[in-house]
Each structure stands twice: as C-alpha cells, then as structure tokens.
MARBA-457509 format. One record per residue (C-alpha): z, x, y negated; residue in three letters. Coordinates in steps of 0.25 Angstrom, whole numbers, plus 5000, padded with zeros to 4 digits. Layout:
BEGIN
ZXYALA...
This chain:
BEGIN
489949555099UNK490849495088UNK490349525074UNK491149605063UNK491549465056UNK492049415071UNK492849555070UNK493449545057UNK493849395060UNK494649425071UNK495049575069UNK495349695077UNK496649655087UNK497449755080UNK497049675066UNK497649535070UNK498749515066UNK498249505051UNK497649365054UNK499049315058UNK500349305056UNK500649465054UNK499749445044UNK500249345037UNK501649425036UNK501049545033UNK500349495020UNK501749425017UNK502549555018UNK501549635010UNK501349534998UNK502949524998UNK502849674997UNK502049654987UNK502849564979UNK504049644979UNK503449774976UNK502849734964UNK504049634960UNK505049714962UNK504349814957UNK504149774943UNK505749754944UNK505949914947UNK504949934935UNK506149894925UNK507050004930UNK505750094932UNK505350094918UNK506450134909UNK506650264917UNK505250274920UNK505050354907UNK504350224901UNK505450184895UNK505150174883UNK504150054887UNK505449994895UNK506249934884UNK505249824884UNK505749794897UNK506749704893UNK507549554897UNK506049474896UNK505049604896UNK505749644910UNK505649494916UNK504149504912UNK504049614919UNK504849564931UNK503949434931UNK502649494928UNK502849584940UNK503349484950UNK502249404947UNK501049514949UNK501849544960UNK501549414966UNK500149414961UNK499749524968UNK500549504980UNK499749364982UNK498649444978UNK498749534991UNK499249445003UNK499049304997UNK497649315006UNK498349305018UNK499649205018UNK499449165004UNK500449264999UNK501849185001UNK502749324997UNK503849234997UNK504549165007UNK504849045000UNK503449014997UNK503249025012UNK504248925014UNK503448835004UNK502148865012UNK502748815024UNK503348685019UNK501948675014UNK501448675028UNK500648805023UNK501448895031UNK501748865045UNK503248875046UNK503248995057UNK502749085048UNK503749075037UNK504849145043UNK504049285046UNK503349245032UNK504549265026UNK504949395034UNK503849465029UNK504149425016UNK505549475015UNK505049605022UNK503749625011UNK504849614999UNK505849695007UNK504749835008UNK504049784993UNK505749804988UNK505649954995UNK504649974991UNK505049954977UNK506350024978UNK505450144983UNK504650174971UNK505650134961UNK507150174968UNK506850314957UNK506950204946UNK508050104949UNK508850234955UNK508550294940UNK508950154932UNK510150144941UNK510650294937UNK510450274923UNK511150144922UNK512350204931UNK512050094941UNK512250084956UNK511550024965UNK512249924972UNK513149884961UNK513049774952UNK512349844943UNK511149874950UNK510749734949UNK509749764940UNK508949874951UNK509349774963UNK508549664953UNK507249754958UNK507249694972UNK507949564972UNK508449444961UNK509949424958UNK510549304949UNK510749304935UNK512249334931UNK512249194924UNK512349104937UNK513749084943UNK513149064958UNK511949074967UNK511548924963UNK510748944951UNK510049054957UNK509648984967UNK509148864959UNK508448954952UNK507749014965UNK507248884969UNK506648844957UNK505948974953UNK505348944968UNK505048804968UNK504148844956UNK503448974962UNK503248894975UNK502648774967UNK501748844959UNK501248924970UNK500948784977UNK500248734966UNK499248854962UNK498948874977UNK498548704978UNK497348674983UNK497448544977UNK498048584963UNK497848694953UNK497648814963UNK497448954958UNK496048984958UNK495249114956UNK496249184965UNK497249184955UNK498249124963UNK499349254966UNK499049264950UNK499449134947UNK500549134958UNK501149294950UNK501449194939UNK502049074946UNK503149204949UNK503049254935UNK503249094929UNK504649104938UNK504949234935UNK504849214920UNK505449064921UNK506649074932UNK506649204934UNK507949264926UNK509049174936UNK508949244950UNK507649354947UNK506649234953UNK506549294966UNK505949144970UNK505649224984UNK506649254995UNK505849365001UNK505549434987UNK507149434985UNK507649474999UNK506749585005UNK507049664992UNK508449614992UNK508549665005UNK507749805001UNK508949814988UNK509949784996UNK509549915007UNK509450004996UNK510849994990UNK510749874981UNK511949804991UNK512549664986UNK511849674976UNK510649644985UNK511249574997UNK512049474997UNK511549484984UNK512749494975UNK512849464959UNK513849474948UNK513649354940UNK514349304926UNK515149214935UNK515749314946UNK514549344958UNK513549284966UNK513649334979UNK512649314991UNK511349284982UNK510249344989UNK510149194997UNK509749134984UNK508249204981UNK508049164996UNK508449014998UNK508148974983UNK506549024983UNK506648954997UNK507148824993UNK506348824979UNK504948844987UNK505348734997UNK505548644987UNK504348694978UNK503448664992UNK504048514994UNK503948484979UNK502448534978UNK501948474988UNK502448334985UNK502148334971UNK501248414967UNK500048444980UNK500348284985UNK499748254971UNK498748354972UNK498248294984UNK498448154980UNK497548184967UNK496448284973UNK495148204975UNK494448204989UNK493448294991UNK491948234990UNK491548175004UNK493148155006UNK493648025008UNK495248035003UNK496247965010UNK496347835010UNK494847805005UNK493847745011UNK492347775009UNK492047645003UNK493147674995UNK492447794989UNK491147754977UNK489947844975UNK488947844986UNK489947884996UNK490447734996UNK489947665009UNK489447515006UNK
C-alpha cells in the first residue's frame, strides 16, 4: 500500500501531464497571458482614463508621465508574471529568452519550438482579453477623436497591443538595431542575476529585480520601435489587432514615416529580440560566467583543476 507522499509524488493518471512537457507549456502560455494582460493593459488605461470621468486627474498623463506609466506597468507586469509560473520552467514568457536558454545548454533544443508556440498563443488570448474589457474605451476615444479603426490614425489605439517605429527612421534598419540591442541587455542581465556563480538574486526577489531590467529598457530604448524586446509579446496581440479591425496597420505592419512608409515591419520585433538574445547568450557566457568560474574558489575538501593535494597547504597537505 503506497503512502500519501508516494501518491502525491507520482499523481493520479489523469494529473500527469503537469510533471511533463504539457506542463511546461501550460505554465509558458499562462504567464505570457499574464504578461500581456497587464502590459497591454496599462496601454488601454491612457485611452480609459480621460473618458473614464477621471479626467481631471488625466492631464498628468503626458509625453514622460504616460511613459512612466507604460514602463511601470510592463515591468510589474513581468514581476508578477515570473512570480506565478517562474516555479515551473523558470518563467521564459519570451521566445527570444528561450533561444538563449538553449544556446545555453539550459533548454534542450526540442522543446524550443512548442515553447515558443505556447507563448505566441498566451499573448494572443492576454490581447483579447484586453480588447474585452476596454473595447468600451478605445471605441469611445476613437469616436471622440473622429478616428477610424484601421486607418492611419488609429495608430495610437493599435499602439495597445503591438509596437510600431518612430516617424523619424527612413527604413526598418534602425528599428531593428534598436531591437537587438534593447534585447541583448534584457537577456544579459537576466543571465547575470539568475548566476549561480555571480551576483544572483536572493530572497526571492529575482521576478522583481527581473520587472526592472524591462522597466531600465523601457525607460532607456524604449521610445524607437515601443521596446517590444520579445517576439511573442509583439505578434499574438499583433495578430489579436490585426482580427479585430486594426488591418495593415497590424499585419504586414504598415507605417507612415517622415520619409514616405515602412512597409512589412512586423518581422522586425520578431528577428531583432531573436538576434539580440543570441548574441546576449554567446557574449555572457564568454565574458562574463567564464570569468566567474575562473575566479570562484573550490569548495572546502575540493581539489580544483589542475591541483594536486600536495599542492594545497594547511593540514590537507600530504608529506
């Protein structure tokens, strides 16, 4: 007769799959839900409020008082996200971190495709879910502003669910530069505070510390291209705007720009993060946990490479 700690161990059959794979993904899609829903969220919040009969408090919510806003949300929405389903993969909610994890050898490379499946599909329902509690709100901002949804316009409501370029830039180059570098330094600092042999977060504070590694991007390169510094974050509510009525705007992902048009941009917050992570991944781990290691003293009773006991004093030292 199998004790209730052998029970729990193993599980009922029908309980299974939460100790493999199905899992995994299942705690992938709901923190990318989570993400999105309280990131794009605080988005809809700046066309919720003005017509929200809080108005009055609204015209604080201006050039850098709404990016504060928009970072400080992104960031807790990461927090918490990390905070709810970093117990069971580690909380990737990004594809491009996932790519990291695996060229780090701390992913096997099977599980990085439906990895990132699930992701796409967490931030796809997050975005609807968005679009259901505050469709009332961007309807009302859009009618009051005489916009239509779907035209150039209505940029600024399509801005809820997924980034566009700044008017400035002449093609999808810099945008893309941007990408990747606003990625390379989310992924290398998430490499560096979740080290063992560094500075690792302590106190389970790491989704904190992580919540502000987006907000220090947000507030840094954020104004460019929207720091989407995540492919499934951009495309599943991309997707979702596209669906209900947001057209090029959306997908392929078409701009008006000082310069004439971008054209096809919705590539550039997928390949960029993806690139920028990569490179974030090599970079780390030559420079910085090589050294680590190099540096970190053996452990008592250890003998470290290339050491012989004699080699070592005290009363360890063989005569």
């Amino acid at each position: 007769m199998s004790t209730v700690a052998e029970s729990m161990a193993v599980g009922p059959l029908p309980l299974r799959w939460r100790q493999g794979i199905i899992g995994e993904l299942w705690a992938e899609f709901f923190g990318c839900f989570i993400l999105i829903c309280f990131g794009d969220g605080v988005v809809a919040m700046l066309w919720a409020l003005p017509g929200s009969g809080r108005g009055e408090y609204a015209n604080i919510l201006n050039s850098g008082g709404d990016w504060l806003l928009i970072t400080w949300g992104w960031a807790l929405a990461v927090c918490f996200a990390v905070y709810t389903v970093g117990g069971v993969t580690g909380a990737h909610i990004n594809p491009a971190i996932t790519l990291g994890a695996a060229i780090r050898k701390q992913l096997p490379w099977n599980k990085v495709p439906v990895y990132w499946v699930a992701q796409v599909f967490g931030c796809f329902v997050g975005a609807a879910l968005v679009y259901l509690v505050y469709v009332n709100a961007i309807d009302a901002f859009n009618t009051a502003h005489h916009i239509v949804r779907g035209t150039y316009a209505s940029k600024g409501t399509y801005s809820t669910f997924a980034t566009f370029p700044a008017p400035y830039f002449s093609s999808v180059w810099g945008p893309l530069v941007d990408q990747i570098v606003g990625t390379f330094f989310l992924a290398l600092f998430v490499w560096a505070v979740t080290d063992e042999y560094g500075l690792a977060v302590g106190s389970n504070l790491t989704p904190w510390i992580v919540g502000m590694i987006v907000m220090a991007v947000g507030i840094s390169f954020g104004a460019n291209a929207g720091y989407a510094i995540n492919p499934a974050r951009d495309f599943g509510p991309r997707l979702f705007a596209f669906i209900a009525g947001w057209g090029k705007q959306a997908l392929p992902g078409n701009y008006l720009v000082n310069s004439g048009r971008i054209t096809d941009y919705f590539w550039v917050p997928i390949v960029g993060p993806l690139i920028g992570a990569a490179l974030a991944s090599f970079f780390y781990d030559a420079f910085i946990r090589s050294i680590l290691i190099a540096r970190k003293p053996p452990e008592p009773g250890i003998i470290a490479e290339g050491e012989t006991v004699q080699d070592r004093p005290g009363p360890e030292r063989i005569p």
